[in-house]
DRENRO-669537 format. One record per residue (C-alpha): residue number from 0; x, y, z. Coordinates in steps of 0.001 Angstrom, whole numbers. Each point is the difference from the previous one (the first is absolute). Layout:
<rs>
R;nr;xx;yy;zz
R;NUM;X;Y;Z;
...
</rs>
This chain:
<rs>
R;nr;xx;yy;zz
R;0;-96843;-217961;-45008;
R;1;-3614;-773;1349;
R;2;-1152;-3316;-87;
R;3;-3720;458;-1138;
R;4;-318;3437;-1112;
R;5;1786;1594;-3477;
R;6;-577;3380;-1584;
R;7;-4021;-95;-202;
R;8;-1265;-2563;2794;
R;9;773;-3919;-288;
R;10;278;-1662;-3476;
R;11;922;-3125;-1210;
R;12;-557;-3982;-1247;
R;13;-2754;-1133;1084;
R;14;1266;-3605;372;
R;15;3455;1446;2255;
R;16;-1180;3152;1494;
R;17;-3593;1605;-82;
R;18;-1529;-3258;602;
R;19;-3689;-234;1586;
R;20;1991;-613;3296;
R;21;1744;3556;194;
R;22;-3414;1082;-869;
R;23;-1160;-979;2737;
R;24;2709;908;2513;
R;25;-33;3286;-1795;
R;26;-3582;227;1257;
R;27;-52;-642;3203;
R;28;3154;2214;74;
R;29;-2041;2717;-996;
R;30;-2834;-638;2362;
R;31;2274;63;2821;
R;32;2084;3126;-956;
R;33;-3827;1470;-151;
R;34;-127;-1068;3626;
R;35;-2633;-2859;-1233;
R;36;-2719;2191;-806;
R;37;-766;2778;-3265;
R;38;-1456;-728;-3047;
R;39;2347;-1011;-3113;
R;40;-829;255;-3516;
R;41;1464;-2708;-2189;
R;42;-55;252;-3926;
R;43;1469;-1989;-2563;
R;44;1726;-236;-3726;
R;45;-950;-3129;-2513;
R;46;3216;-1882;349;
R;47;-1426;-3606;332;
R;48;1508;-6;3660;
R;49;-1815;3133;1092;
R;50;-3178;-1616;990;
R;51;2016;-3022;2188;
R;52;1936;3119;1695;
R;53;-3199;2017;807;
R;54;-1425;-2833;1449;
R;55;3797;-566;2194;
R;56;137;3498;1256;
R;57;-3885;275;452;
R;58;53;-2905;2851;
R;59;3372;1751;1558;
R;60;-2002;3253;122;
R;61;-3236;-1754;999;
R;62;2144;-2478;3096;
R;63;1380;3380;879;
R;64;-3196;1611;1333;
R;65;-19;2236;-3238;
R;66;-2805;492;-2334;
R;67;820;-303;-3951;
R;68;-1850;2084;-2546;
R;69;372;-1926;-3426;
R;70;476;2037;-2727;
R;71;661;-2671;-2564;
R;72;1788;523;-3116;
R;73;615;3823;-198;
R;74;3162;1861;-1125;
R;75;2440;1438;2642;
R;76;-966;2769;142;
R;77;-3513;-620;696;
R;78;560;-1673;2950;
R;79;2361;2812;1285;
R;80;-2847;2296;-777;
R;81;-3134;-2223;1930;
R;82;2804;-443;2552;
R;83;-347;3443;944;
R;84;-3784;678;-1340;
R;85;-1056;-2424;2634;
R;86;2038;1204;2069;
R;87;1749;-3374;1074;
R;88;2735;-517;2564;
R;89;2312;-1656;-3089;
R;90;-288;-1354;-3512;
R;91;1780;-3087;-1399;
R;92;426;-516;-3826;
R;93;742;-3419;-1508;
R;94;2483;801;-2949;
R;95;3332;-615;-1401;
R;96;-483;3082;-2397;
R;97;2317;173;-2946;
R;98;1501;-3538;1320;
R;99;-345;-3209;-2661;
R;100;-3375;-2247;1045;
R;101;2131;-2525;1918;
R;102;-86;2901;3175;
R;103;-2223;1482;1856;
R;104;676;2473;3008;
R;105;-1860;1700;3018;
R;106;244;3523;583;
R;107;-1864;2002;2840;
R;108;-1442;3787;437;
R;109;-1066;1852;3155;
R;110;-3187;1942;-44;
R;111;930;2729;-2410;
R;112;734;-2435;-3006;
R;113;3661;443;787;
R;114;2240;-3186;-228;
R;115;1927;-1166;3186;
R;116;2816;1994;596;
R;117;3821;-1962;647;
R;118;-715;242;3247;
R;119;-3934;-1293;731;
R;120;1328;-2896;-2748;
R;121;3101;-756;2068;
R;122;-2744;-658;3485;
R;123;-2149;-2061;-2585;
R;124;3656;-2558;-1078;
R;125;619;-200;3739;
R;126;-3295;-1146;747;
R;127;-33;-2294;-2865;
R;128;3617;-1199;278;
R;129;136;-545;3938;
R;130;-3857;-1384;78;
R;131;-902;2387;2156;
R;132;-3149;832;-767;
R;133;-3347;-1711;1769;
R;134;-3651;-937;-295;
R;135;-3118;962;1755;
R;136;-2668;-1988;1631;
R;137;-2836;-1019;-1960;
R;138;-2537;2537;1031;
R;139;2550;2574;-1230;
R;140;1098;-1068;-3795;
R;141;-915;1832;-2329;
R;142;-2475;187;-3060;
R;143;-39;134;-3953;
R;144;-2158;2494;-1968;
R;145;376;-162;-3818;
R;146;-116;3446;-983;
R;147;-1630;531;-3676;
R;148;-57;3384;-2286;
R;149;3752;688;1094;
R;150;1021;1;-3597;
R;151;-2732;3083;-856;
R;152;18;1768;3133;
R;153;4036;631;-815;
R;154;-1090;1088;-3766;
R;155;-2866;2529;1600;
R;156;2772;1459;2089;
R;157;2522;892;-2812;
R;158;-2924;831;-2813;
R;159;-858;2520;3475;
R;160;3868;2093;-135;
R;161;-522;713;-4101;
R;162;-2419;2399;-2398;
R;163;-734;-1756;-3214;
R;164;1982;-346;-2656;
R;165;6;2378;-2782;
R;166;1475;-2214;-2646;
R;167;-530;-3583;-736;
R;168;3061;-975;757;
R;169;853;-3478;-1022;
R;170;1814;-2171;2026;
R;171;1615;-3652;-510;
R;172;384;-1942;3766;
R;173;2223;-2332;192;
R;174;-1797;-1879;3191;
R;175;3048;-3348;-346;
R;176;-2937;-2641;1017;
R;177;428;1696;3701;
R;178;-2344;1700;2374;
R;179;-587;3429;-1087;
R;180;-2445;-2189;-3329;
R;181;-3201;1086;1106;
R;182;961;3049;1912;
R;183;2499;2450;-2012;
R;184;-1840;117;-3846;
R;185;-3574;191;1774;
R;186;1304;2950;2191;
R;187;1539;1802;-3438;
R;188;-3217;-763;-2113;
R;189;-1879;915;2553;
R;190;2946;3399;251;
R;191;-1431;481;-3629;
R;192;2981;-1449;-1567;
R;193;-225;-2549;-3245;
R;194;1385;-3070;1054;
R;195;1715;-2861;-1829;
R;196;1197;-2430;2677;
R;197;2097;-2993;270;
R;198;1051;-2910;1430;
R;199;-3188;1297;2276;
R;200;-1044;-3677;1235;
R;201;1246;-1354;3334;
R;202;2240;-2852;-366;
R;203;2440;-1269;2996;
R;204;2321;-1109;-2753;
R;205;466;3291;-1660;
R;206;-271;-1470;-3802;
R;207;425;3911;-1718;
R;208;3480;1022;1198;
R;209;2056;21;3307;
R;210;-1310;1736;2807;
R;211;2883;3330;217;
R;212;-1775;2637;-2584;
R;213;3840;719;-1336;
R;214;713;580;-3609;
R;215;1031;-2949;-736;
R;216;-3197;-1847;925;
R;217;-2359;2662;-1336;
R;218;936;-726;-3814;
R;219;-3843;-1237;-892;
R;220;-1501;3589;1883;
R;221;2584;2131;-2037;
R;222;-1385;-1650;-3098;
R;223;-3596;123;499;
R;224;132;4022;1022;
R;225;1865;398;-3294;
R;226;-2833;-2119;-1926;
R;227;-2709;1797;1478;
R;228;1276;3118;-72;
R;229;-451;733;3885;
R;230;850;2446;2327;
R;231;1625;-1414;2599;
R;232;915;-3660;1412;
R;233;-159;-672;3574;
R;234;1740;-3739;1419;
R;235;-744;-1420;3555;
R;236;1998;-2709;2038;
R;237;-1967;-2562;1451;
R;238;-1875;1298;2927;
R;239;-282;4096;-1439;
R;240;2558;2001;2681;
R;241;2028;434;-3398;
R;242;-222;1795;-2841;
R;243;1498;208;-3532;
R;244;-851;2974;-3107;
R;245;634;-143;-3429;
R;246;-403;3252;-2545;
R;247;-1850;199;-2648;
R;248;2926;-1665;-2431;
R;249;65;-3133;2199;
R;250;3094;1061;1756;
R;251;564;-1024;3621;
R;252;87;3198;2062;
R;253;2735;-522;2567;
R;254;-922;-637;3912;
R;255;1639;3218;617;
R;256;-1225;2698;-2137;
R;257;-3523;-1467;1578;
R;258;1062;759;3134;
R;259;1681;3290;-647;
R;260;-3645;1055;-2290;
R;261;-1665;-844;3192;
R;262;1987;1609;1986;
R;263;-394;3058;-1866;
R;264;-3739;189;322;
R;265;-16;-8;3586;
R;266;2766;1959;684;
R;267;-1965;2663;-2127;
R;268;-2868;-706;2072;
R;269;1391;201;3448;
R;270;2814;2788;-1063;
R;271;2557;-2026;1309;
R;272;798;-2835;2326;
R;273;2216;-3392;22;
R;274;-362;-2492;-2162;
R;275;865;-3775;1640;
R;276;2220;-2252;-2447;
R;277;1403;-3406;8;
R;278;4166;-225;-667;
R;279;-396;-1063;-3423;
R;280;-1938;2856;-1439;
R;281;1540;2511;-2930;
R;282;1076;3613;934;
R;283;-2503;1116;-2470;
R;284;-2008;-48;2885;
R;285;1825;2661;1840;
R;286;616;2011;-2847;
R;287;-3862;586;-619;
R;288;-505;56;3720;
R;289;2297;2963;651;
R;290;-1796;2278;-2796;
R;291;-3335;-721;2014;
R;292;1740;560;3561;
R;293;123;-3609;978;
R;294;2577;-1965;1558;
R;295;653;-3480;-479;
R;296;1026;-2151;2658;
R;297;817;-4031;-610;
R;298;-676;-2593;1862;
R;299;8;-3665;-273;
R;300;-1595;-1807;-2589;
R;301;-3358;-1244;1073;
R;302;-89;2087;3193;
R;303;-443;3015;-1611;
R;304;-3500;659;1909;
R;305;1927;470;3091;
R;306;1192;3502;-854;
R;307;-4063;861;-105;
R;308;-81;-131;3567;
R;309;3146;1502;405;
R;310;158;3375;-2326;
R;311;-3327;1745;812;
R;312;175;1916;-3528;
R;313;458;-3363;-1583;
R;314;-2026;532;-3051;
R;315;912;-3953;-1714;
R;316;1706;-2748;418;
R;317;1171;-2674;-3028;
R;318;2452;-2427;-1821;
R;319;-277;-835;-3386;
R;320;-3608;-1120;-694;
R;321;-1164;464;3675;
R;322;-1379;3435;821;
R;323;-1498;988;3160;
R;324;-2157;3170;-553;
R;325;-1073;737;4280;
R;326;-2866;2563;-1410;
R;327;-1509;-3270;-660;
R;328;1341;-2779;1884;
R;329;3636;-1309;1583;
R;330;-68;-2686;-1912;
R;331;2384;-816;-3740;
R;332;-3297;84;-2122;
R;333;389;-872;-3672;
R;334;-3874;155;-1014;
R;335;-276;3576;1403;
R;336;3055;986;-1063;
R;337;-1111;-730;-3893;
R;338;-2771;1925;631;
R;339;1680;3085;1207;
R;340;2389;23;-2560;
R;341;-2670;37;-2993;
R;342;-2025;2594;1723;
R;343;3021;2119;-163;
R;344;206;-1075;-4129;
R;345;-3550;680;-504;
R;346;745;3445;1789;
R;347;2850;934;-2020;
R;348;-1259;-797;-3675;
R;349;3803;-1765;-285;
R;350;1213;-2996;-1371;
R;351;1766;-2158;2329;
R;352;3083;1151;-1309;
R;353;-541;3259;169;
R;354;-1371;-161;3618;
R;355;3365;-1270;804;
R;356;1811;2281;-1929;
R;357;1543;1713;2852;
R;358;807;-2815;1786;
R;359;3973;-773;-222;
R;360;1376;-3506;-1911;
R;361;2711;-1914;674;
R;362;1046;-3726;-891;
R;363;-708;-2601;3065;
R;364;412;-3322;-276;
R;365;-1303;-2623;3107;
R;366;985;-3918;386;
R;367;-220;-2721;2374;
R;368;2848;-2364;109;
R;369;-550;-3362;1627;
R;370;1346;68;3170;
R;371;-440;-2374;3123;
R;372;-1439;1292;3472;
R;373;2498;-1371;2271;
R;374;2793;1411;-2223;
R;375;-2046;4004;-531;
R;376;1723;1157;2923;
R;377;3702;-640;-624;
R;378;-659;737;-3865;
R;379;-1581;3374;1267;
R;380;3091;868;2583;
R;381;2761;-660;-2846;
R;382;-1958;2400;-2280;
R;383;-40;2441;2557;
R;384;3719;259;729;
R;385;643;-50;-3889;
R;386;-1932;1894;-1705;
R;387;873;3261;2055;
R;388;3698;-329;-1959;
R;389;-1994;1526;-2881;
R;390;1569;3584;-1463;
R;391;-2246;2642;242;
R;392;-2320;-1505;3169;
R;393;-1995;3097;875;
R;394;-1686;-1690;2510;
R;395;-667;-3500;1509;
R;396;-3658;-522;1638;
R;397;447;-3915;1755;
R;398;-3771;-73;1705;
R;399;-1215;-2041;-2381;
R;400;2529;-2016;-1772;
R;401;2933;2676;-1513;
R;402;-824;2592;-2245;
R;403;3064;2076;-1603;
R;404;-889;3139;-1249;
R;405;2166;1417;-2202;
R;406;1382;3393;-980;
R;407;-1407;36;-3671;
R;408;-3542;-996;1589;
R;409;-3;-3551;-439;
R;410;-412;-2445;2265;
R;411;199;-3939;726;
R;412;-1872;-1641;2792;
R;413;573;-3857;898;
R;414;-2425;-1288;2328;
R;415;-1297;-3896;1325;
R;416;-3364;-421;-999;
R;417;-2419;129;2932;
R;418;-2823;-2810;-1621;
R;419;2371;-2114;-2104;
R;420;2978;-1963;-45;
R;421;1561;3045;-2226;
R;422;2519;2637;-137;
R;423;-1754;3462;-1524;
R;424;2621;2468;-2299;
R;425;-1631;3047;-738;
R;426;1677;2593;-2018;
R;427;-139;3529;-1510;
R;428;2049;1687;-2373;
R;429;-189;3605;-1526;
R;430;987;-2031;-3794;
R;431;-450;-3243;-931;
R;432;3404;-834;-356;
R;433;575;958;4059;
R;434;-3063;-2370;569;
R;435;1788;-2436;-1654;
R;436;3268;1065;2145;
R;437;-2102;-497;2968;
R;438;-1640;-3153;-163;
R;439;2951;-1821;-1140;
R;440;1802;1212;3221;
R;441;-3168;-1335;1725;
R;442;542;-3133;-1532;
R;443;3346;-366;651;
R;444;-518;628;3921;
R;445;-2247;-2568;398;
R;446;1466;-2472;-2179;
R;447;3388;814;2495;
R;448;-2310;-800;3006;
R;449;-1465;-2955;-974;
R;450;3441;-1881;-1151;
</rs>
């Protein structure tokens, strides 16, 4: 398992492992992989570390011979998108995302707003790891520019892809004290939409709710688009690369069927293609992709931009709450990805629920169970050789943890979390009561490994 990097760049404590050191050494790293010249754009999220890591990775960067852009506080995707607006040789994005306010994390994109790929982050760890990277003379380091209008020039750009609304479509954002505050309910007023937001003031200790938009933690957003009778709910993570939706009733639409709804509308668009999916998504998705001649291929979870570069009729790429639309950018994009998804409302003169009406249903559940770093890998190779025992194993996928598919069309995937010290069960089940089946199996095997 790698030493620095997890499933979506480097996360952790800032007190045991993203500390203003690695911040540094992750920025001269950089520099040097950049062959100690390029310009790098840097942007941040309000954790109350974020400011004392710019300032790390900006003098890496900077004793490097690169020159840093500062973009400042700006969601993820913003910086993904000026990344590749000003045309930069790589972007870096201070965030721990969805993590508690303890973390923080570095993640890095090459000039088209993509994120590092397992390999161009594996070259980054050896750098880091072996201290192999190097400075330049002082007539060579580089320079800071603080960069200003980010924020508006990223709202211009999406207002630019949509008509007008023809319905005032109103809209309760759940912003969870994060990054996307003064970005995603001035982009959907500004859409034409009537906007009752929350939780819509930065705050690096996240006072309104934990940081994951799941069901669970979305109980005060359900309520208030019941009370005020609203449209739609939409729920961002902390730094706006994910995305949650809630109908009209308040009830959490599930990861899936938002993936599968997109899906459908580009499919339709592009008459067919593949669609790029993370192991732990819901054959819903290929059942609405195969009635609009798609094919879904999986991948794993946080890589799935990869399989842009490698299907050329690639027409998406997600896991649940990250969606990667390439007609717009190759980057998981939460902000644009709201947007899209009431256009397609205001064009169909639906209710959420009946927009998703055609979009399959079936019971999921997803946990984290504590489980220790050193010990993920042995926990993870006794699952393996277990689970496969199973009656009725259609299929076993292993490139990602172990899935088992099975012959009813359920399946059970196990996996060691790549940004905490957890152990992910996801499940699906055609009934409730083989849900239930499911995830008490899923207990059981981990339980077993951990003894």
């Amino acid at each position: 398992m790698s030493k620095l990097f997890g499933t979506a760049g480097i996360r952790g404590n800032i007190l045991t492992k993203v500390t203003p050191e690695l911040a540094l050494r992750f920025g001269a790293a950089l520099a040097t992989h950049l062959r100690n010249a390029g310009d790098v754009a840097v942007g941040h999220d309000n954790r109350t570390s974020s400011k004392m890591l710019e300032a790390a990775v900006t003098s890496g960067l900077i004793y490097g011979g690169c020159n840093v852009a500062l973009l400042g506080l700006v969601p993820m995707p913003v910086l993904a998108f000026q990344t590749r607006q000003r045309k930069m040789h790589a972007g870096i994005m201070i965030t721990a995302s969805h993590n508690p306010p303890t973390d923080n994390g570095l993640k890095c994109f090459n000039g088209q707003g993509m994120e590092y790929t397992p390999n161009e982050e594996e070259a980054l760890e050896s750098l880091i790891m072996t201290r192999t990277y190097h400075g330049v003379s002082w007539e060579k380091l580089g320079n800071i520019t603080e960069i200003s209008d980010v924020k508006e020039q990223y709202i211009e750009a999406v207002l630019q892809r949509f008509s007008a609304l023809k319905t005032k479509i109103k809209v309760v954002v759940d912003c969870a004290n994060g990054a996307t505050c003064d970005v995603a309910p001035v982009l959907l007023r500004r859409m034409g939409c009537q906007v009752v937001a929350i939780n819509d003031h930065p705050d690096g200790s996240f006072p309104g709710r934990p940081l994951e938009p799941s069901p669970e933690n979305l109980q005060d957003l359900s309520r208030i688009v019941r009370e005020t009778r609203a449209d739609i709910g939409v729920a961002y993570d902390g730094d706006g690369d994910r995305l949650a939706i809630l109908d009209q009733r308040g009830r959490f639409v599930l990861n899936d069927r938002v993936i599968a709804l997109y899906a459908m509308k580009l499919l339709e668009e592009a008459r067919g293609g593949s669609v790029m999916m993370s192991i732990d998504t819901s054959f819903c998705i290929d059942e609405v992709a195969e009635k609009f001649g798609g094919v879904v291929q999986r991948t794993k979870l946080g890589k799935t931009f990869v399989g842009l570069r490698e299907k050329a009729d690639a027409v998406m790429a997600a896991e649940p709450w990250k969606i990667i639309d390439p007609s717009w950018g190759l980057w998981g994009d939460g902000i644009y990805s709201a947007a899209r998804i009431i256009k397609m409302l205001d064009e169909s003169d639906k209710t959420v629920t009946q927009l998703f009406a055609d979009i399959p249903s079936y019971p999921q559940r997803r946990l984290s169970i504590a489980c220790p770093d050193e010990k993920k890998a042995r926990v993870m190779d006794l699952i393996a050789k277990e689970v496969v025992r199973d009656k009725n194993v259609a299929s076993v996928w292993t490139f990602d943890g172990t899935r088992v598919n099975y012959a009813d069309g359920s399946w059970l995937l196990l996996r060691a979390s790549g940004t905490e010290p957890k152990v992910r069960l996801y499940a699906e089940g055609k009934t409730e009561q083989r849900l239930r089946e499911l995830v008490k199996r899923g207990k059981s095997l981990i339980k077993q490994a951990l003894a």
